[in-house]
PyMOL Python script that loads the backbone (N, CA, C, O; Angstrom):
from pymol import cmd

cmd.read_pdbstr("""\
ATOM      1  N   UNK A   1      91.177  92.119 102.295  1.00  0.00           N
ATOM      2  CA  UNK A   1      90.408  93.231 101.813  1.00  0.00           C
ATOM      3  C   UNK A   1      89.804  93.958 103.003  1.00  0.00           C
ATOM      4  O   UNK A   1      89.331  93.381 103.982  1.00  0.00           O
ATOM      5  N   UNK A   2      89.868  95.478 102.809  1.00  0.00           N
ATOM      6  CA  UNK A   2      89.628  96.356 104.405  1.00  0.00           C
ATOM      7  C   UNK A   2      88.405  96.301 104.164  1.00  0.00           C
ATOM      8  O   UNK A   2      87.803  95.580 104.960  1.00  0.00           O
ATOM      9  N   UNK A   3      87.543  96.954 103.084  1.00  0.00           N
ATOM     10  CA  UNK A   3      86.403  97.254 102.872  1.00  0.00           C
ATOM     11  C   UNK A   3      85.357  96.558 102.709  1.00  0.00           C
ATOM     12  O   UNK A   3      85.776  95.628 102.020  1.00  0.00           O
ATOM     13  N   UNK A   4      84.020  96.341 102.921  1.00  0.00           N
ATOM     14  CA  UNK A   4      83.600  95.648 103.776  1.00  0.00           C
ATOM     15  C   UNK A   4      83.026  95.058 101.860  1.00  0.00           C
ATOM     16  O   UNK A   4      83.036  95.742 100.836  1.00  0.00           O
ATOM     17  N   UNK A   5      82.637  93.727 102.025  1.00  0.00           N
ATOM     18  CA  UNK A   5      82.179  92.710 100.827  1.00  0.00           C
ATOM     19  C   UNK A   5      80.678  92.327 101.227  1.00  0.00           C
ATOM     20  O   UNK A   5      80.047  92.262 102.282  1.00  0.00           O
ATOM     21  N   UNK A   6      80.361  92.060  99.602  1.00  0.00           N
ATOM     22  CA  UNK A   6      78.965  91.601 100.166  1.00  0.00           C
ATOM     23  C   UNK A   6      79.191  90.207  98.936  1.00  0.00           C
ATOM     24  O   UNK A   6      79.721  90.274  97.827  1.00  0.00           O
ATOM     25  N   UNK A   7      78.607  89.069  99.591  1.00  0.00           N
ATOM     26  CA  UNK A   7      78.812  87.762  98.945  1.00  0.00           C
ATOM     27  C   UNK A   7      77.187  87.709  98.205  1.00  0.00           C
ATOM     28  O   UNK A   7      76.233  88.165  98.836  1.00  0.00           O
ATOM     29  N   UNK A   8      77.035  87.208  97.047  1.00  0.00           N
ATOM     30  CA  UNK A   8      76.477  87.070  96.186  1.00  0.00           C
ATOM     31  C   UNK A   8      76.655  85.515  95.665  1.00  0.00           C
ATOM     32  O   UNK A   8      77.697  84.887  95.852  1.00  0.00           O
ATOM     33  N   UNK A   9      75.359  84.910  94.901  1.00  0.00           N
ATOM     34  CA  UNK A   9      76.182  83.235  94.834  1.00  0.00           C
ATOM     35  C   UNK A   9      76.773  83.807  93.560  1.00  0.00           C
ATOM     36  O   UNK A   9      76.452  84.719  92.799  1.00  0.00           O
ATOM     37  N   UNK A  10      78.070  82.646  93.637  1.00  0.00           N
ATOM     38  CA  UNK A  10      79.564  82.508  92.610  1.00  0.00           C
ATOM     39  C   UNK A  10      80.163  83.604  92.491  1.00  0.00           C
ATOM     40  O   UNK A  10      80.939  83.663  91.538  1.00  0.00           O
ATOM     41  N   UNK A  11      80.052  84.692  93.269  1.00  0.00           N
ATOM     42  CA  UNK A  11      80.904  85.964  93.273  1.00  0.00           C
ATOM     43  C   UNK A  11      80.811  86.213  94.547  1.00  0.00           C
ATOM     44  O   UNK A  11      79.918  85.786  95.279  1.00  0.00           O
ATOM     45  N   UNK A  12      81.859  87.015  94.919  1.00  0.00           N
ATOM     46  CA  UNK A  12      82.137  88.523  95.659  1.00  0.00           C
ATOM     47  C   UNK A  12      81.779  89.699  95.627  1.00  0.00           C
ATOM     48  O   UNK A  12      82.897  89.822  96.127  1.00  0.00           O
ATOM     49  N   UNK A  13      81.264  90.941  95.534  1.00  0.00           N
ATOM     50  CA  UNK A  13      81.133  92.263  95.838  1.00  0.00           C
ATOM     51  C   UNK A  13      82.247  92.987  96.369  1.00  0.00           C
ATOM     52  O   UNK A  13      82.467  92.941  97.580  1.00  0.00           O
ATOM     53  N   UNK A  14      82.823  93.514  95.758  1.00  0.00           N
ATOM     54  CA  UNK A  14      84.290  94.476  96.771  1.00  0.00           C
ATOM     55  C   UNK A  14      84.222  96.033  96.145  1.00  0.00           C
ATOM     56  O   UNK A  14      84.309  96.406  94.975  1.00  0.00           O
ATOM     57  N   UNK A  15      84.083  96.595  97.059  1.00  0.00           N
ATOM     58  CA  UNK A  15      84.074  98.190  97.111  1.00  0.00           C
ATOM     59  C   UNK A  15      85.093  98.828  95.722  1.00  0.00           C
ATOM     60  O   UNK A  15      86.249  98.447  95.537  1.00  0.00           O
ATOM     61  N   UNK A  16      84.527  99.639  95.025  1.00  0.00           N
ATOM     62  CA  UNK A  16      85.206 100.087  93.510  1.00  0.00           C
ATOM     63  C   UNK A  16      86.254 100.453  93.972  1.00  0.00           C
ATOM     64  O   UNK A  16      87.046 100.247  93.052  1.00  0.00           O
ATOM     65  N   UNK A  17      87.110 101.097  95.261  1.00  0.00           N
ATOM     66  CA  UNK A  17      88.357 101.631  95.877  1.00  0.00           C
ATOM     67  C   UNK A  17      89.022  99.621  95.725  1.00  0.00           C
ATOM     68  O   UNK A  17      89.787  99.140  94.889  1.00  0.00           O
ATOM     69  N   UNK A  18      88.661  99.278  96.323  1.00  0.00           N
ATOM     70  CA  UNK A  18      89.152  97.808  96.519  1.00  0.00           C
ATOM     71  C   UNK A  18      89.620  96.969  95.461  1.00  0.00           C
ATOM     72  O   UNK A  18      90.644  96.337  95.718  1.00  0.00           O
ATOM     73  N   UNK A  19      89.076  96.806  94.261  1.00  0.00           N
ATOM     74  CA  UNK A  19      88.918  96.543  93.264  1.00  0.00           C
ATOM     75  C   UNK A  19      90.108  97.083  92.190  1.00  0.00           C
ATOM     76  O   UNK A  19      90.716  96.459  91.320  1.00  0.00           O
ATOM     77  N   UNK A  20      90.216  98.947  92.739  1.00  0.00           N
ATOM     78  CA  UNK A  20      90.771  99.377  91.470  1.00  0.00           C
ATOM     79  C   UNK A  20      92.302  98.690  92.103  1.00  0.00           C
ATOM     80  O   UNK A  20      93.050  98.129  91.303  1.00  0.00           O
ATOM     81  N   UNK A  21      92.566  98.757  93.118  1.00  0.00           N
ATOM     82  CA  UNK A  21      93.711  97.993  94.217  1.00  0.00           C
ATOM     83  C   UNK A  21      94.194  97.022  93.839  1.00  0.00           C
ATOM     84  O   UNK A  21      95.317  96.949  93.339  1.00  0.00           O
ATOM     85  N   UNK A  22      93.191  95.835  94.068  1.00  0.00           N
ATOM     86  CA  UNK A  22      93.737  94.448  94.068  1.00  0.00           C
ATOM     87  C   UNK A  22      93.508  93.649  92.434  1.00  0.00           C
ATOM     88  O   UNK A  22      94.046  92.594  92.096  1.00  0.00           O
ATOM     89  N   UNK A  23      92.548  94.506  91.573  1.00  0.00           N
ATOM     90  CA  UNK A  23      92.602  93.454  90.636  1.00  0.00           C
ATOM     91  C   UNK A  23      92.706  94.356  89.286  1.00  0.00           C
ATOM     92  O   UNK A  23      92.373  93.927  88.181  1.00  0.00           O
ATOM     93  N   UNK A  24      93.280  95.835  89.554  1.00  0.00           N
ATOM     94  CA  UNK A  24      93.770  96.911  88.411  1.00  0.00           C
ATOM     95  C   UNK A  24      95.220  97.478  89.021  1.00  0.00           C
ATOM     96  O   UNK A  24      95.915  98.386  88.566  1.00  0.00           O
ATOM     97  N   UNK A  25      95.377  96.897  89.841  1.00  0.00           N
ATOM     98  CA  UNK A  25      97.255  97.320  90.180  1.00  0.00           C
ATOM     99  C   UNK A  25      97.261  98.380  90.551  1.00  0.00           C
ATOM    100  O   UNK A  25      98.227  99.129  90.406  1.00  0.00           O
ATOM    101  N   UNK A  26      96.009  98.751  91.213  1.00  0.00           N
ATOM    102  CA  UNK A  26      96.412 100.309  91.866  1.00  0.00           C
ATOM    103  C   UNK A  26      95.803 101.087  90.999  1.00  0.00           C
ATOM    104  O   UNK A  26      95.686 102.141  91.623  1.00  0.00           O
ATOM    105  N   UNK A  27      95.310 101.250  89.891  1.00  0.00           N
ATOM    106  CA  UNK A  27      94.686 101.798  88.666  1.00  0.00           C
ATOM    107  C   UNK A  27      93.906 102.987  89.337  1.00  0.00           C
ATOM    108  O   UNK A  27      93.023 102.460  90.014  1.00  0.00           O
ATOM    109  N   UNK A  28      93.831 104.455  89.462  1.00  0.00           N
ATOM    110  CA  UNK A  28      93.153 104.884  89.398  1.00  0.00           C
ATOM    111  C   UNK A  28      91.298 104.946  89.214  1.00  0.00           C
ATOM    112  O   UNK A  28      90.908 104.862  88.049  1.00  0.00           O
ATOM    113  N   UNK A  29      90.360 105.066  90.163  1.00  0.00           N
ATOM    114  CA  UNK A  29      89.288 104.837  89.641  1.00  0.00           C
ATOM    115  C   UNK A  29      88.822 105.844  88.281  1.00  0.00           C
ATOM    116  O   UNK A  29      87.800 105.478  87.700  1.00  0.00           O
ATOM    117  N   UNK A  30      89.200 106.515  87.996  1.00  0.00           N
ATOM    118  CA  UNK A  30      89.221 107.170  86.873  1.00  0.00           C
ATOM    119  C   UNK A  30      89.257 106.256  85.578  1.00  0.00           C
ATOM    120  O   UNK A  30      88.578 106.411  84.563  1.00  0.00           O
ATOM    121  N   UNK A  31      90.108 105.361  85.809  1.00  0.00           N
ATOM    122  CA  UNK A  31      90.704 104.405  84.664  1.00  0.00           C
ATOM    123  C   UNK A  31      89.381 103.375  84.924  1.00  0.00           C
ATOM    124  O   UNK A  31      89.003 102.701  83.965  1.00  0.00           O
ATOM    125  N   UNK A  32      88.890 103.292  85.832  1.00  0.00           N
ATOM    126  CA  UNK A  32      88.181 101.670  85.879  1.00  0.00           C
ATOM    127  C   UNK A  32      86.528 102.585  85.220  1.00  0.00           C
ATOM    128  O   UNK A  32      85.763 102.301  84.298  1.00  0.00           O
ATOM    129  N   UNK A  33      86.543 103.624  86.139  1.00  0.00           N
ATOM    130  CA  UNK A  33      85.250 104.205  85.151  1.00  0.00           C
ATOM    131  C   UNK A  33      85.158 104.078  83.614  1.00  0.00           C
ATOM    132  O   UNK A  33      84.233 103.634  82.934  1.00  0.00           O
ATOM    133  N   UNK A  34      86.544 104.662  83.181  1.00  0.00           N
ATOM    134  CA  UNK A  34      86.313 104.236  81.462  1.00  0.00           C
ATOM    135  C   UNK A  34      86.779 102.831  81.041  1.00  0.00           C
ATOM    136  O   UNK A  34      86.848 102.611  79.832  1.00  0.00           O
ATOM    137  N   UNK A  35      87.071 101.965  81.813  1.00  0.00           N
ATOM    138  CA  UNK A  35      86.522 100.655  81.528  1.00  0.00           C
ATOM    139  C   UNK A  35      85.118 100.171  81.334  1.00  0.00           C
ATOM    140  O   UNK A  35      84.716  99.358  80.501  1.00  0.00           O
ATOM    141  N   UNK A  36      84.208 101.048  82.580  1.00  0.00           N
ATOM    142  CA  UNK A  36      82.946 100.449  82.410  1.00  0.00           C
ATOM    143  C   UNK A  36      82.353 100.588  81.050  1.00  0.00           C
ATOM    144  O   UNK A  36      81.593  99.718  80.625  1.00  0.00           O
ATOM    145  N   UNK A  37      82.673 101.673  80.324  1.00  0.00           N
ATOM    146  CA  UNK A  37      82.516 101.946  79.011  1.00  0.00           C
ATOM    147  C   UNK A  37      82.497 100.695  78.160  1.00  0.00           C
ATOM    148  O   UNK A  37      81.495 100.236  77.613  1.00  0.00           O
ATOM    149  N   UNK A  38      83.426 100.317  78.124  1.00  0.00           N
ATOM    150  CA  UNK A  38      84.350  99.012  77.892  1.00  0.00           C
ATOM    151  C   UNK A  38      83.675  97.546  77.981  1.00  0.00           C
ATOM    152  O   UNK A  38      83.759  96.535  77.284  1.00  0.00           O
ATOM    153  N   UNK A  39      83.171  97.790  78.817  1.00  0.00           N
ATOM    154  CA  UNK A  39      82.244  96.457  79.879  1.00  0.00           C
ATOM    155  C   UNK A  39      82.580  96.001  80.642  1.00  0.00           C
ATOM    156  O   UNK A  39      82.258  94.831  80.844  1.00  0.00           O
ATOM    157  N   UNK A  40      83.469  96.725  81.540  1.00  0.00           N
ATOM    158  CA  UNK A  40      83.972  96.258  82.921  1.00  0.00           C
ATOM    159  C   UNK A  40      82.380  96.221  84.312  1.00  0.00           C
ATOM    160  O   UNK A  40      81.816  97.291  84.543  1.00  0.00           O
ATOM    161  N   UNK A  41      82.010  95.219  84.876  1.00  0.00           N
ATOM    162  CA  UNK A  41      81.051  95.135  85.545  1.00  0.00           C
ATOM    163  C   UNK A  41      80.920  96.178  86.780  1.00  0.00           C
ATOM    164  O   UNK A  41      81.983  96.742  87.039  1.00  0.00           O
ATOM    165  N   UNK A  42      79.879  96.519  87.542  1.00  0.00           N
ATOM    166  CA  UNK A  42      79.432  96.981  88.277  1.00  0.00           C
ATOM    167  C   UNK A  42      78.228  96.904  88.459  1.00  0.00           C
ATOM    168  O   UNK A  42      77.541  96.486  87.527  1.00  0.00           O
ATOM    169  N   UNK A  43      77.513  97.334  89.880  1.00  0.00           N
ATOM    170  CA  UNK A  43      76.782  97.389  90.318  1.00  0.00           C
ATOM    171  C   UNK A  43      76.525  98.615  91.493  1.00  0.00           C
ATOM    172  O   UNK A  43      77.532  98.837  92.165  1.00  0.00           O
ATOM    173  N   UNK A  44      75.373  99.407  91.821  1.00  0.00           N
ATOM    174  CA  UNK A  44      75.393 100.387  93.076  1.00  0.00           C
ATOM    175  C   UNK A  44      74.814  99.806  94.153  1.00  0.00           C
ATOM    176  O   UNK A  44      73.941  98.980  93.888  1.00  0.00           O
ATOM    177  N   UNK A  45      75.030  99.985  95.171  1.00  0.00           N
ATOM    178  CA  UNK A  45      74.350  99.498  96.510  1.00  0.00           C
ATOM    179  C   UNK A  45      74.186 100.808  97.151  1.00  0.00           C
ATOM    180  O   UNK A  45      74.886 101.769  96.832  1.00  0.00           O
ATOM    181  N   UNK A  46      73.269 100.864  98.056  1.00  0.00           N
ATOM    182  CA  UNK A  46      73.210 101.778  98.714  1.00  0.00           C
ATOM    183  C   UNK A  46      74.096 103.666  98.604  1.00  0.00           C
ATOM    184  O   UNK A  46      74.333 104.370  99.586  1.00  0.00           O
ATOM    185  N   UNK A  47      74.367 103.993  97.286  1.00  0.00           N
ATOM    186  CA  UNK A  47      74.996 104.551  96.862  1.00  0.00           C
ATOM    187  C   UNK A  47      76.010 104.709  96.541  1.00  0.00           C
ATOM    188  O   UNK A  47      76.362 105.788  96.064  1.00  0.00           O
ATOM    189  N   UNK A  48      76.964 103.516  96.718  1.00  0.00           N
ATOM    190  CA  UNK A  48      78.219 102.610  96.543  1.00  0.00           C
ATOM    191  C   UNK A  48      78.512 101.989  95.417  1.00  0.00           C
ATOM    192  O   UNK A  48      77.417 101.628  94.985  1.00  0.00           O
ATOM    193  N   UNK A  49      79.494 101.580  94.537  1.00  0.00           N
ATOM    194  CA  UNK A  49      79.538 101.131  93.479  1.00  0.00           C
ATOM    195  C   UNK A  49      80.778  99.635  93.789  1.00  0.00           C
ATOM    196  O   UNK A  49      81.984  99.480  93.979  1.00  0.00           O
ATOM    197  N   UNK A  50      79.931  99.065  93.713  1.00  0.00           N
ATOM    198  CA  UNK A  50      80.887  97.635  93.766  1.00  0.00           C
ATOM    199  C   UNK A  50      80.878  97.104  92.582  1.00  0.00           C
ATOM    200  O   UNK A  50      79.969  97.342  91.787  1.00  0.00           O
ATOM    201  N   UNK A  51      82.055  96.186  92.258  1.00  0.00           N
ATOM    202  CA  UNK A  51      82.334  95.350  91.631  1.00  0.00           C
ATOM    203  C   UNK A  51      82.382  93.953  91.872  1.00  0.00           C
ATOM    204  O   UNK A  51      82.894  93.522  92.905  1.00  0.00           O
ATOM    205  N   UNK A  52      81.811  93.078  90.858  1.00  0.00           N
ATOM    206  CA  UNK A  52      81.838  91.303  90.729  1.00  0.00           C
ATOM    207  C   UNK A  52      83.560  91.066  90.632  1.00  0.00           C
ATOM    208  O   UNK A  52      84.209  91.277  89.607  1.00  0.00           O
ATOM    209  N   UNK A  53      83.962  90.724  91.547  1.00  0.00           N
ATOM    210  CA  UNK A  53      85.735  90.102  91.900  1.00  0.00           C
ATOM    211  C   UNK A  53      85.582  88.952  90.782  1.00  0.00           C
ATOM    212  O   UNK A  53      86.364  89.156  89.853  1.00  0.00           O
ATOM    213  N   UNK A  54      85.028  88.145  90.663  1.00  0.00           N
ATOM    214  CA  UNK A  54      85.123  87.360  89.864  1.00  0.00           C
ATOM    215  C   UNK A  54      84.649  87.497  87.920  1.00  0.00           C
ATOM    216  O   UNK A  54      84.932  86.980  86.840  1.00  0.00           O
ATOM    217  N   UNK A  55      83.947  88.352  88.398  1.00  0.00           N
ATOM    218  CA  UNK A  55      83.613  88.472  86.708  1.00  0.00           C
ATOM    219  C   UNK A  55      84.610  89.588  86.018  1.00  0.00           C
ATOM    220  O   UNK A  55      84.950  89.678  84.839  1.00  0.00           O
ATOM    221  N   UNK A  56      85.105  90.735  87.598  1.00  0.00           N
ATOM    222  CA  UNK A  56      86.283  91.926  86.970  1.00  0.00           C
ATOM    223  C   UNK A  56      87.058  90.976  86.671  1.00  0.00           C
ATOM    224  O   UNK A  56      87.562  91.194  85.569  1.00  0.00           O
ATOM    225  N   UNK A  57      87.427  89.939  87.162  1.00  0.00           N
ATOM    226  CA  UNK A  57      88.706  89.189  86.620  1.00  0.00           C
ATOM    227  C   UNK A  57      88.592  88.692  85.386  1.00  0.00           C
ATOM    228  O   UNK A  57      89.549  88.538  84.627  1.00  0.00           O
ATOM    229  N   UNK A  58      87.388  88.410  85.118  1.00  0.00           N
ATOM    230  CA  UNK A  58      87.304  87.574  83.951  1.00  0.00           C
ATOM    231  C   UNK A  58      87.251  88.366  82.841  1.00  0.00           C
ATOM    232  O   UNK A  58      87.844  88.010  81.822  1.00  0.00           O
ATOM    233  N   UNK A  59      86.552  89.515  82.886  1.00  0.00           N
ATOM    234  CA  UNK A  59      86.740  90.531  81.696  1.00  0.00           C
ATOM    235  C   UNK A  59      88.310  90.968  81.482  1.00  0.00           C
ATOM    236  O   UNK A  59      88.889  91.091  80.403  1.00  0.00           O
ATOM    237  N   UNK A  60      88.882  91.185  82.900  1.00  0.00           N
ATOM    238  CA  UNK A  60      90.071  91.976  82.525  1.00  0.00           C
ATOM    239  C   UNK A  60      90.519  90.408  81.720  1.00  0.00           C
ATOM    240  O   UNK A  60      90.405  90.853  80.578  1.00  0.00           O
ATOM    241  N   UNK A  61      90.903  89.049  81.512  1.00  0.00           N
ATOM    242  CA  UNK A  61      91.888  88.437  81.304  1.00  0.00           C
ATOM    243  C   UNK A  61      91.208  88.261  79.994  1.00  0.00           C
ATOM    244  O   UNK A  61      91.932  87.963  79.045  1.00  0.00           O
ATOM    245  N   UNK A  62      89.837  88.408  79.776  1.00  0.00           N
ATOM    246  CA  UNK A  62      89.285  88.423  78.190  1.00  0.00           C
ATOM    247  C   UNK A  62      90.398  89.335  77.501  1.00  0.00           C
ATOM    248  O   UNK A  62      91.283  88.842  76.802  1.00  0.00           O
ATOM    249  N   UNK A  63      90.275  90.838  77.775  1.00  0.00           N
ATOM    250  CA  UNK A  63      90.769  91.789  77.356  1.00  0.00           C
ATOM    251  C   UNK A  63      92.104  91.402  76.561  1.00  0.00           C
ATOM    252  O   UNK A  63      92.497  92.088  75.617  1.00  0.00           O
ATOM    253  N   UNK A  64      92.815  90.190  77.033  1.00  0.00           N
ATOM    254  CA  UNK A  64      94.820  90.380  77.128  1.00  0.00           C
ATOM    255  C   UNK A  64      94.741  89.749  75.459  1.00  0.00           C
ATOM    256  O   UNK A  64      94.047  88.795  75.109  1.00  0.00           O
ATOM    257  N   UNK A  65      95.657  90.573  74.567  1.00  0.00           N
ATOM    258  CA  UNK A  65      95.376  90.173  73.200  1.00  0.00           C
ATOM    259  C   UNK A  65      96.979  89.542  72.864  1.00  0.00           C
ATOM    260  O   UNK A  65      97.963  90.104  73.344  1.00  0.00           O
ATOM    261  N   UNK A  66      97.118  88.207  71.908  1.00  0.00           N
ATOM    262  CA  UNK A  66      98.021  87.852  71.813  1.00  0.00           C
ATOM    263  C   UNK A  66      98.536  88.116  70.392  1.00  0.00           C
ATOM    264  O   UNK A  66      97.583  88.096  69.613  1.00  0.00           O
ATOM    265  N   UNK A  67      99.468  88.309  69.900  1.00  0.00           N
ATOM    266  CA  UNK A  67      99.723  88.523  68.707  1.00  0.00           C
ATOM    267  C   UNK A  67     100.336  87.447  68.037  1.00  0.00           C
ATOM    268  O   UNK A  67     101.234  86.780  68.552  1.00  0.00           O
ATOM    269  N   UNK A  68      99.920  87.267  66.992  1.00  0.00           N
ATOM    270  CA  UNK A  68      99.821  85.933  66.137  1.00  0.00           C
ATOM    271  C   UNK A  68     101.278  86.220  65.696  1.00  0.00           C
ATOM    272  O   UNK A  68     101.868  87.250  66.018  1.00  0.00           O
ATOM    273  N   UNK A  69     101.728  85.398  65.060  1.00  0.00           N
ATOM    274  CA  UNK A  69     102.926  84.680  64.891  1.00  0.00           C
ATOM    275  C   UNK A  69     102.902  84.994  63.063  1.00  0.00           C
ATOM    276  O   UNK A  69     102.000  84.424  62.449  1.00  0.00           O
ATOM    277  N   UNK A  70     103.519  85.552  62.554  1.00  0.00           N
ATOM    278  CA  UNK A  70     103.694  86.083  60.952  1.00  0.00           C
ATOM    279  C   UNK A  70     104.045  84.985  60.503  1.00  0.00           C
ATOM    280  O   UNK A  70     104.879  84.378  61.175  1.00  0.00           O
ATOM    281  N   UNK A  71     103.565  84.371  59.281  1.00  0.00           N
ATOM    282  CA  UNK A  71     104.295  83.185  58.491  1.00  0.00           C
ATOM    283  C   UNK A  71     105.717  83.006  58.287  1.00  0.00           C
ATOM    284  O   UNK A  71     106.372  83.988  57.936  1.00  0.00           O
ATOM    285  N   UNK A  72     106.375  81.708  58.487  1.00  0.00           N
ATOM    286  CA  UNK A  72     107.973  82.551  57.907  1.00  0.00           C
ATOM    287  C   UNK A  72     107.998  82.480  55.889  1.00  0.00           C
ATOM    288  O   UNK A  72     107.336  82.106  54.920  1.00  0.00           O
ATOM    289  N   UNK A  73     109.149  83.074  56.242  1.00  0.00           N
ATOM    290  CA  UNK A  73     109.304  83.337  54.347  1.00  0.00           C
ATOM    291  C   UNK A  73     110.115  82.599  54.005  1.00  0.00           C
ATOM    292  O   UNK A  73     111.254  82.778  54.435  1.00  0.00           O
ATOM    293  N   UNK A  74     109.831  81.408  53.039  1.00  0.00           N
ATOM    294  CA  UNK A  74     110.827  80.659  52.470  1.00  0.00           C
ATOM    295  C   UNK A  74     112.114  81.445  51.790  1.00  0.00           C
ATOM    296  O   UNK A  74     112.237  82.519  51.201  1.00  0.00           O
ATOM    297  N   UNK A  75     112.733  80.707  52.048  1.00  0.00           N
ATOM    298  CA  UNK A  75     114.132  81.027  51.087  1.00  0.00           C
ATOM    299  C   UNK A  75     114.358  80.537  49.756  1.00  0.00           C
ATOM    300  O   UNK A  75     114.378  79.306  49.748  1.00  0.00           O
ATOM    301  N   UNK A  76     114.524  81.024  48.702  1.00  0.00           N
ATOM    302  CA  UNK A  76     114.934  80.672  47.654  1.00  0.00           C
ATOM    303  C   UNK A  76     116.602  79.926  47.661  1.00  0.00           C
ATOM    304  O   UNK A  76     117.647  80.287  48.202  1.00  0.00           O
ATOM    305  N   UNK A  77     116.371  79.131  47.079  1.00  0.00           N
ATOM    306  CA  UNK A  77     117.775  77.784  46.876  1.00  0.00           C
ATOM    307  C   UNK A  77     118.066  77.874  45.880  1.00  0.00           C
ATOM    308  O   UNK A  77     118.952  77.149  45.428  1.00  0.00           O
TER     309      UNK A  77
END
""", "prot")
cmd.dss("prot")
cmd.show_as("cartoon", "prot")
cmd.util.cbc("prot")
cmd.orient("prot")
């Protein structure tokens, strides 16, 4: 990571450019703003907007929805 981190206990801090990079695939910050909507974490520092590396991860993998499995349909004999 280029941009500079600030360690926090059980997390990381990484610059919102950094973030939208390594843990939104390149995502536009546009896109991560209307996440925050969402409840994607942040915080400002010094007029900077960082993100928790560890808690963005954890929301984004909350997010992943699995789709249930339909009953099967018996067959008539």
């Amino acid at each position: 990571m280029s941009d500079v981190c600030i360690e926090i206990p059980g997390d990381v801090l990484v610059s919102d450019a950094e973030f939208c990079r390594a843990v939104l695939a390149g995502a536009n910050r546009r896109t991560a703003k209307r996440y925050e909507r969402e409840g994607l974490p942040f915080v400002m520092v010094a007029g900077k907007k960082y993100r928790p590396l560890a808690q963005g991860r954890a929301w984004l993998a909350s997010r992943i929805k699995v789709r249930s499995a339909s009953p099967r349909r018996r067959r008539a004999s």
